[in-house]
C-alpha positions as CSV (number, residue, x, y, z in Angstrom):
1,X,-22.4,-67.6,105.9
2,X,-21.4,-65.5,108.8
3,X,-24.4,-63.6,111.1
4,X,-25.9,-60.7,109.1
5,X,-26.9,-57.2,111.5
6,X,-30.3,-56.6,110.2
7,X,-32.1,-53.1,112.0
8,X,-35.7,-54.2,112.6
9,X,-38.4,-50.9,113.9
10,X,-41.2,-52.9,115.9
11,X,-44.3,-51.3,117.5
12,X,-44.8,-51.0,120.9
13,X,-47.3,-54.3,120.7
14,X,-45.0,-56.3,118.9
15,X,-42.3,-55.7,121.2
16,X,-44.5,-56.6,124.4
17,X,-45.5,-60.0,122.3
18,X,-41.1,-60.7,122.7
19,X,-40.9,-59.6,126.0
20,X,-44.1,-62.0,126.8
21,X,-41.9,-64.8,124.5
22,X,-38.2,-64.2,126.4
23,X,-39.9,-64.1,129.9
24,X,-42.2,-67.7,129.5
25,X,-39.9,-69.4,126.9
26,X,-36.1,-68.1,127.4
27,X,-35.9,-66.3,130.5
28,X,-32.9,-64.1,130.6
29,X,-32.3,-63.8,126.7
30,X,-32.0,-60.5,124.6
31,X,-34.5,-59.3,122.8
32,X,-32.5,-59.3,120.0
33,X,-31.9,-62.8,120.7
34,X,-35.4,-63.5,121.0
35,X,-36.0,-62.4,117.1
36,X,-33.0,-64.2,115.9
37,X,-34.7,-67.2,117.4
38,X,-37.9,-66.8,116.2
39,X,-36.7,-65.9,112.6
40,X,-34.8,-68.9,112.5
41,X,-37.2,-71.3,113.7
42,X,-39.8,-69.5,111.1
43,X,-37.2,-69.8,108.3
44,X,-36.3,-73.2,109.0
45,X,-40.2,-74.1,109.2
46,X,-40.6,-72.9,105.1
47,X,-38.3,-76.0,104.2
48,X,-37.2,-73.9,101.1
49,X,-40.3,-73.4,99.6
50,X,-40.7,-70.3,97.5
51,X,-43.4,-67.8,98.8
52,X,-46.9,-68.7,97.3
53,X,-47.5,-66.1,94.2
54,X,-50.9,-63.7,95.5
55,X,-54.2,-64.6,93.7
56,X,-54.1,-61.9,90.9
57,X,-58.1,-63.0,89.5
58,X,-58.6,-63.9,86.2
59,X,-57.3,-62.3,83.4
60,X,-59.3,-60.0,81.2
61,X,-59.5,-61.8,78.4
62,X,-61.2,-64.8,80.7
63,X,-63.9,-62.1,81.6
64,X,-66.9,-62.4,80.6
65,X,-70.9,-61.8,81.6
66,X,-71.1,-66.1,82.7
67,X,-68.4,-65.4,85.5
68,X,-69.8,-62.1,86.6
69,X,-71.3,-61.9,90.4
């Protein structure tokens, strides 16, 4: 699959945190090439695993006045 431009707005701290990254880990990259980095070694750390589903409690019918607290 060939590169995919992806427009990303960061904050002002999250910005500092890859300039901190590019100047003590790959002095004289991009920023952008700083997030492609880090998005790929994050995505290549999930090994394909789906994301985990949120805790959504127990349903209402599993309610009752034993589990309440």
């Amino acid at each position: 699959m060939p590169p995919v431009t992806v427009t990303v707005a960061l904050g002002a701290e999250e910005v500092a945190a890859i300039d901190r990254y590019v100047d003590s880990h790959r002095p004289g990259r991009s920023r952008s090439e700083a997030v492609a980095e880090i998005v790929a070694l994050w995505a290549a750390s999930q090994d394909g695993r789906p994301a985990a589903s949120p805790d959504e409690g127990m349903r209402p019918e599993d309610l009752n006045a034993s589990n309440d607290s």
